[in-house]
Each structure stands twice: as structure tokens, then as C-alpha cells.
C-alpha positions in Angstrom: 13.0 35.1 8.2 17.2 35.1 8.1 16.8 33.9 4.2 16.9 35.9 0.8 13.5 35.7 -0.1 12.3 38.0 3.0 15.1 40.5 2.7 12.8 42.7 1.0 10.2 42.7 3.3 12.3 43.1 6.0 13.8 45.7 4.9 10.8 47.6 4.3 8.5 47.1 7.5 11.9 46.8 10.1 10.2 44.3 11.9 13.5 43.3 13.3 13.0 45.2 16.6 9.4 43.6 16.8 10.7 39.9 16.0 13.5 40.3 18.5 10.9 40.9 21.6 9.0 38.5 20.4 11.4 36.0 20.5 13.3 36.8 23.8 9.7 35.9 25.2 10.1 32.3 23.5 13.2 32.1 24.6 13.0 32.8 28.5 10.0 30.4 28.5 12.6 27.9 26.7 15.3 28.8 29.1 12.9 28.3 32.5 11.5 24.9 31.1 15.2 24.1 30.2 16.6 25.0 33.6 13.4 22.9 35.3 14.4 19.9 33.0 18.4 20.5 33.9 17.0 20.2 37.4 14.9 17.1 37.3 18.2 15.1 35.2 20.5 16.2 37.6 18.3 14.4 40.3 17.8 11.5 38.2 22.1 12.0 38.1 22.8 12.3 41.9 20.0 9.6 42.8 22.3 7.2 40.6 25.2 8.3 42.3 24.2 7.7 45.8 23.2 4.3 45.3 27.1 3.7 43.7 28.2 5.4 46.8 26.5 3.2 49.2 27.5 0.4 47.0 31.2 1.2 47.3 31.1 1.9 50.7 29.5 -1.7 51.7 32.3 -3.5 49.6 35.1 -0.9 51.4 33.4 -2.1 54.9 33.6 -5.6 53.9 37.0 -5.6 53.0 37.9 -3.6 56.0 36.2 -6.1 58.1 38.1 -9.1 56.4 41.5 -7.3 57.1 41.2 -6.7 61.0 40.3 -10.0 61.1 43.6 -10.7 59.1 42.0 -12.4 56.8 43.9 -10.8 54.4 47.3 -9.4 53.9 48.0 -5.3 53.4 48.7 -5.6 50.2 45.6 -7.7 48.8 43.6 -5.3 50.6 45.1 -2.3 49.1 44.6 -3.9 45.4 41.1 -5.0 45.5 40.0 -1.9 47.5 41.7 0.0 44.7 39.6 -2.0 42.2 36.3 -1.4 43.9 37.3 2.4 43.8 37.4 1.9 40.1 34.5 0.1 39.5 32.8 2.5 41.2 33.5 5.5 39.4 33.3 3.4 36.2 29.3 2.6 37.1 29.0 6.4 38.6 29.4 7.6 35.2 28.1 4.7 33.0 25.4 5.3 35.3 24.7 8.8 35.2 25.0 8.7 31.7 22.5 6.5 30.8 20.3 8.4 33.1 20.8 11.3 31.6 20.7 9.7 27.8 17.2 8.0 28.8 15.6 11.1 29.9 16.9 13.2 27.3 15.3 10.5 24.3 12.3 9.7 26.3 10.2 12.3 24.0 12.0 11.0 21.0 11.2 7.4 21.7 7.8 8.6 22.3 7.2 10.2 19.2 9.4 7.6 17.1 6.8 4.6 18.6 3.8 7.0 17.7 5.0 7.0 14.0 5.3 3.1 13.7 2.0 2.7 14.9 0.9 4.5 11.6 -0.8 2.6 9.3 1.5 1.7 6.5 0.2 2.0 2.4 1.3 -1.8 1.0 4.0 -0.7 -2.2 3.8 -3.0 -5.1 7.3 -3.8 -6.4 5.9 -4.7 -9.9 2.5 -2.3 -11.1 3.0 -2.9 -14.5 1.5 -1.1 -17.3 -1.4 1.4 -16.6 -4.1 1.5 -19.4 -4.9 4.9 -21.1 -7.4 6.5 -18.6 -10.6 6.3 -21.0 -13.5 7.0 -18.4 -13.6 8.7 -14.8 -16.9 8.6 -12.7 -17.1 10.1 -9.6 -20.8 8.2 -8.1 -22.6 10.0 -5.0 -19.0 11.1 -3.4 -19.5 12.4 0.2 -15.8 13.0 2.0 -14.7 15.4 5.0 -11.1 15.7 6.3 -9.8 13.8 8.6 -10.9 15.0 12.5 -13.3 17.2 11.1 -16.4 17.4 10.9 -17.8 19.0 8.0 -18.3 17.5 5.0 -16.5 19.2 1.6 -18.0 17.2 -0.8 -22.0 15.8 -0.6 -23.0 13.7 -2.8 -20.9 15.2 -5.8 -21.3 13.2 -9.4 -19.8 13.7 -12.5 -18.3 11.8 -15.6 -15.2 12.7 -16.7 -14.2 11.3 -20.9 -10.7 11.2 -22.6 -9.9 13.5 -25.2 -11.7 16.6 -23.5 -10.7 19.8 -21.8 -12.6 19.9 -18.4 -12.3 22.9 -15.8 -13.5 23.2 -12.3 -14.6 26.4 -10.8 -16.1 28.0 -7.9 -15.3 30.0 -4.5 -12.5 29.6 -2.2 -13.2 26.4 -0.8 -16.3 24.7 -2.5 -14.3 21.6 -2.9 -12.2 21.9 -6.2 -8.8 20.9 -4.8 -10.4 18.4 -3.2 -11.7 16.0 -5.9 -7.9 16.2 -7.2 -6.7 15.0 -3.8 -8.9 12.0 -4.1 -8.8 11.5 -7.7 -4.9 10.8 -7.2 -5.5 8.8 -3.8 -4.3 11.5 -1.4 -7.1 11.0 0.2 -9.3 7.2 0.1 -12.0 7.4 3.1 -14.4 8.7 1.3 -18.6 7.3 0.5 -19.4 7.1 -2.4 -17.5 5.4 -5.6 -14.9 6.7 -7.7 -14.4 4.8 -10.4 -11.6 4.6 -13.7 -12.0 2.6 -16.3 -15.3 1.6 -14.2 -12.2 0.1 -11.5 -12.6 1.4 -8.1 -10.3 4.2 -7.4 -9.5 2.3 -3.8 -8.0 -0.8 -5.9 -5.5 1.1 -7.7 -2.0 1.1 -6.6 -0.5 4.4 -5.4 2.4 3.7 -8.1 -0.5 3.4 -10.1 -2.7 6.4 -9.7 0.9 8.3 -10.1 1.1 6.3 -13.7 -1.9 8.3 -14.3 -1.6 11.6 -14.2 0.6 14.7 -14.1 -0.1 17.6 -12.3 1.1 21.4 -12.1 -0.3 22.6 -8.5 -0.6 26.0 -7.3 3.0 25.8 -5.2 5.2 24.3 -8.3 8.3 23.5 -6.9 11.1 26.4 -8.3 14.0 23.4 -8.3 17.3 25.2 -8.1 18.8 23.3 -10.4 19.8 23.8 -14.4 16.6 23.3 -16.8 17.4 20.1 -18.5 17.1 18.5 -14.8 14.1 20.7 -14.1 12.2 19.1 -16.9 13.6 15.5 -16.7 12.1 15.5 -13.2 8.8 14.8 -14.6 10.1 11.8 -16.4 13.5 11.0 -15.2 14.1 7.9 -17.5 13.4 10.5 -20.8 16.2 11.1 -23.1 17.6 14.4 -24.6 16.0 14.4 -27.7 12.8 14.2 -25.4 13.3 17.3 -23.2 14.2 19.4 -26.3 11.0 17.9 -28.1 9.0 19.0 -24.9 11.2 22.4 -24.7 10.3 23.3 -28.4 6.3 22.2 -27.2 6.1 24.4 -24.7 7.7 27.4 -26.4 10.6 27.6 -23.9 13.4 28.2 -26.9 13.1 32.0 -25.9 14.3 30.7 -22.3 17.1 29.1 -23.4 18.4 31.4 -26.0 18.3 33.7 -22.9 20.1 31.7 -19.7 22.5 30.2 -22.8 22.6 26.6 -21.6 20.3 24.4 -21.0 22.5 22.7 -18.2 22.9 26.0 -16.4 21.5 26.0 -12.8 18.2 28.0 -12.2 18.2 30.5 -9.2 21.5 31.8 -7.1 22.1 29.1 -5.1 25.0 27.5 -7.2 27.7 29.9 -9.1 26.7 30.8 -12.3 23.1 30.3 -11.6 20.4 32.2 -13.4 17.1 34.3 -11.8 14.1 33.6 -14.4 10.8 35.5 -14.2 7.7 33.5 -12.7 6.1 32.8 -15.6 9.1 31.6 -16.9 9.0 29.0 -13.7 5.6 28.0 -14.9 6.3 27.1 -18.6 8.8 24.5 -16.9 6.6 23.3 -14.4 3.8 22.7 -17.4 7.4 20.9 -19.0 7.9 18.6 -16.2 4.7 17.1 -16.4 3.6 17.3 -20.4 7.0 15.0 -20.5 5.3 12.5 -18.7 3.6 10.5 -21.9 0.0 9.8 -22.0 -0.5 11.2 -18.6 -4.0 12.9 -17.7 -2.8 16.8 -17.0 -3.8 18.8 -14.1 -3.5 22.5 -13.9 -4.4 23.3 -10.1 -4.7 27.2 -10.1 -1.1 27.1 -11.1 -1.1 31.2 -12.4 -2.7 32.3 -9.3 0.0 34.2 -8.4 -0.1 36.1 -12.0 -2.5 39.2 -12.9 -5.8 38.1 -14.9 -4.5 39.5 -17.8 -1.1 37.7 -17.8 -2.5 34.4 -16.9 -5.7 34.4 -19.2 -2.5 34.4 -22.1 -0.6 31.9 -20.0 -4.0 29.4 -20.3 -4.5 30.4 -24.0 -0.8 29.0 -24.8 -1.4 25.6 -22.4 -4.6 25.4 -24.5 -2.8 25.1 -27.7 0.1 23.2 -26.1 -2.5 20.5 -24.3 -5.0 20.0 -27.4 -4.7 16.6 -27.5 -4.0 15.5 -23.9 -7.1 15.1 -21.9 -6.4 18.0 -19.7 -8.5 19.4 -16.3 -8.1 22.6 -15.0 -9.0 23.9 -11.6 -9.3 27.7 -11.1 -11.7 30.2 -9.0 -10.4 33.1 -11.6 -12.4 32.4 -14.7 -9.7 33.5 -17.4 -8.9 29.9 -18.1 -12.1 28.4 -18.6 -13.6 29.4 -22.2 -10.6 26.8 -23.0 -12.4 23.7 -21.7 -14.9 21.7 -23.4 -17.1 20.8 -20.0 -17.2 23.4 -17.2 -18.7 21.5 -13.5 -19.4 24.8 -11.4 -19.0 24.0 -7.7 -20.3 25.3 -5.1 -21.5 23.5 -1.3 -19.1 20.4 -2.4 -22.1 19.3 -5.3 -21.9 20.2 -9.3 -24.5 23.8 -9.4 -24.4 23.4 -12.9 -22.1 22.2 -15.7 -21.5 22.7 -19.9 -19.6 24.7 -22.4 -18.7 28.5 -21.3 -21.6 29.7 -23.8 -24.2 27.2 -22.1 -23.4 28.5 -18.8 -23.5 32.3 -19.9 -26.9 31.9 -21.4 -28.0 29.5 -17.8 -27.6 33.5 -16.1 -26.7 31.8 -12.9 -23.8 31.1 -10.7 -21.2 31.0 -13.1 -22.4 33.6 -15.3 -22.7 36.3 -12.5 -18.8 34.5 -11.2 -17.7 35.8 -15.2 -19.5 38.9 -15.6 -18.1 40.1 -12.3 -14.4 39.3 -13.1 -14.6 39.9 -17.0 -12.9 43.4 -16.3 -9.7 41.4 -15.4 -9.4 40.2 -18.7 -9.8 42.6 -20.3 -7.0 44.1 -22.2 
């Protein structure tokens, strides 16, 4: 709450009074569980140090013994008693420390063994070429999040075609987010079959699956770095003449024309660097991945943060933009969807219905009343 993008905020509400009472409460539970773990080392410390002591106090007997006995001389005594003395303060602190080392990484070891114990994904150091996605099929598709126990999808089915414009819609979690999280392998326990190119999704490579698509999500990343590098992100072997092919595509001449140089950083962080509106941060997001060739593009409720009125224009100009990229757009606001060729509505985690905007308005169900009741948004 220290960084720029809260200042606002804070200066608004002056929670600052609230936060600080708040966190002097974390903090003297911190400081007790602190002092109790202080406590507990220093034990482990002086228990160490005991045991040196008693071990330096044998070998001092010993040697004491040895010279009333004369069998050895003052000076002999005097040396190796000397050397005991320094051995033992030598293990005293080599001691102690790697007491105090192991109790302090004990946690640490802990939680570093937990995370080799993961299971690890096998990486392919040679995927070679992946064909032009021509056919996806998702076949009775039942799936639930790990350690839960309800189900998001049940039983959902649909075909999905190159060449078309597809959009998902429906409420606040009816699963639309979720068949892009396993259609790009986030995600692979699932029943059912998913299928591309009629290959199981499950035999595809991650390098693979990431060969196939490109995808805008909701939280873009706003890179703080200058344009050119923005874009090349999504591609980063592309040359020049391919990022000003893809700025001219995607009508973001206006942008440059206004920061002045295509190399100039985005944001404040660097010196120099440029703020730019947020639908400005969009058209490069859509940049970054329409330079990724042949790629299947996703659009995951990427103007959600926009006003119905500014995003329904946003979706008109991707329309144009992605006419012939096989596109699929996933949205609960319904500006976007008279773009798409095939609309699957839905709701439960199972397809309610599914066809062209005007199909579906003459069906007078589900997504007809979800349109009627935001068509004042659009509205201009």
C-alpha cells in the first residue's frame, strides 16, 4: 500500500491511522513468537556450550593430573592447555552457530523438500512444428479444481472449426475461464476427452499447446518497458518490419505519433517514460499476441475494466483486425458477441444453448433475456 498506484486511494479514505493499528497488532504477535523462538535458540546455544565446557574441563583435569605426577614439564603443560583453551572456544562458536543456522533453516528446508516432491511436467527440448489447429472437440468434459469438490464443468461438448469467430458467455462463474485453462493445458485432470486435430489434448507438449495459441487475459500485463519491446514480447524472434506491420494492424500509429518513439519506455518507472490511457494498454496487449503467426486468439474479458460503450467499440475494431484469425472470445458483458460467428451460452458448467446472435435472440431464452437486460449499455 507504500506504492504509486494506491496513493490516490489513500489519500482519499486516510486509512493510514486504520492500517497502522492494524499492523502494530501483527507486529506484537511477530515480536512475542520472535522473542519465544530467540528463547528456544538460545537454549539450543547454551546446551552446546555446556557440553564444550565440560569437554574442556575434562582435558584441563587430565593434563592437570599428568603434571602432578610430573609427567610433564611446566612449560608443555602451559602450551597444550593453552591449545585446549583454543579449541574450545573454536567448537563453542562453530558450535553455537551451526545450532543456531540449523534452527533458523529448519522451516526453509522444510518447505524447499515439500517443493521437490512436486511432480515435475517432462519439457521437450525439440517440439517441432505444430500443425494449423483445424478442429477442437471438447467430448463429455467433467473437471473440478483441485481440493474441491464441486464440479465447474459436467459433461460440457462442443466443436470448435478454424476460420470462425466463436464467443463464450454466461454468469460470473459458469465455467467460461475454465475451458481456456484446459484448452491451453493449465489444467489436465479432467474426464472426458479434449481433442485437436482429433489428438488428445493430454499428448500435446506444453511447448506445444503454447505453439497454439495467443491469448489477451483479463489482467494483461502493463510491461513498463518501451512499445517496440512490449509487442515483440509476444514473438520475440520477430523483426522490425514485423512489429510495425502489426502496429499499422492494429491501428496503434496514433500511439506512436503521440509517445514519439517507438523505443520510448511505457509508464514512469524509467526517465523519460510515458503514461498511456488503458485502452491504449489493450491495443498492445491485442499486439503482442496477433504477432504471434497463425496462432488461435483468445480474448478473455480483456475490456472488463472499460464502460459497455467503450469496449463494445474496442470489440468492433478486434473484429476487423482478427477477420481472418480463428478468434474466441470470452465475456459475461454481451457487447462483444454479435461479432462471433457461433455463440455456446454457459451456464451450470454445460452449453444452455448455442448459434449466431440472431438465432439466440429469436430462442427468447437465457441469452436473449442476458442481452435485452444489458442492451442499454450499448447504447450510445
Amino acid at each position: 500500500m507504500t506504492d504509486r498506484d494506491s496513493v490516490e486511494e489513500r489519500t482519499l479514505f486516510q486509512y493510514n491511522p486504520f492500517v497502522e493499528k492494524r499492523m502494530l497488532k501483527f507486529y506484537e504477535r511477530f515480536r512475542k513468537k520472535s522473542i519465544a523462538a530467540a528463547i528456544q535458540r538460545n537454549a539450543n546455544v547454551e546446551g552446546g556450550s555446556i557440553v564444550t565446557s565440560l569437554f574442556t574441563i575434562l582435558i584441563a583435569s587430565m593434563l592437570l593430573v599428568s603434571y602432578f605426577n610430573h609427567n610433564m614439564t611446566i612449560g608443555l603443560f602451559l602450551s597444550l592447555f593453552a591449545a585446549v583453551m583454543s579449541m574450545a572456544e573454536t567448537m563453542s562458536w562453530g558450535f553455537a552457530g551451526a545450532i543456531s543456522e540449523i534452527t533458523n533453516n529448519h522451516q526453509k528446508l522444510k518447505d524447499i523438500d515439500a517443493f521437490f516432491k512436486l511432480p515435475e511436467e517432462k519439457i521437450s527440448e525439440n517440439t517441432g512444428d505444430i500443425e494449423a489447429v483445424r478442429t477442437i472437440e471438447f467430448k463429455n468434459v467433467w473437471f473440478k479444481y483441485p481440493n474441491t469438490e464441486n464440479y465447474i464443468l459436467k459433461g460440457l461438448s462442443l466443436v470448435l472449426s478454424s476460420g470462425y469467430h466463436y464467443a463464450f458467455v454466461g454468469k460470473n462463474g459458469a465455467g467460461k475461464s475454465t475451458v481456456i485453462k484446459l484448452l491451453t493445458g493449465l489444467y489436465r485432470e479432467y474426464e472426458g476427452e479434449i481433442l485437436i486435430n482429433g489428438k488428445e489434448l493430454k499428448e500435446y507438449s506444453l511447448e506445444g499447446l503454447r505453439q497454439i495459441y495467443a491469448i489477451v487475459y483479463q489482467d494483461f500485463a502493463k510491461y513498463q518497458v518501451s512499445m517496440y519491446d512490449n509487442i515483440s514480447f509476444g514473438n520475440p524472434v520477430c523483426t522490425k518490419e514485423q512489429v510495425d506491420e502489426v502496429i499499422r494492424i492494429c491501428r496503434l500509429e496514433d500511439l506512436v505519433q503521440k509517445i514519439g518513439d517507438v523505443n520510448r519506455p511505457l509508464g514512469k518507472i524509467s526517465e523519460g517514460g510515458i503514461e498511456i490511457s488503458g485502452g491504449e494498454w489493450q491495443r498492445i496487449a491485442l499486439a503482442r499476441a496477433f504477432i504471434k503467426k497463425n496462432a488461435m486468439l483468445i480474448l478473455d474479458e480483456p475490456t472488463s475494466a472499460l464502460d459497455p460503450v467503450m469496449e463494445n467499440k474496442l470489440y468492433e475494431e478486434f473484429g476487423e483486425i482478427c477477420e481472418a484469425r480463428t478468434t474466441i472470445f470470452i465475456s459475461h458483458r454481451l457487447g462483444s458477441t454479435k461479432l462471433a460467428d457461433v455463440i455456446f451460452v454457459i451456464d451450470d458448467g454445460k452449453i444452455r444453448e448455442y448459434g449466431s446472435h440472431e438465432e439466440l435472440m429469436q430462442n427468447s431464452d437465457f441469452y436473449a433475456d442476458m442481452y435485452n437486460s444489458q442492451k442499454r449499455w450499448y447504447e450510445s
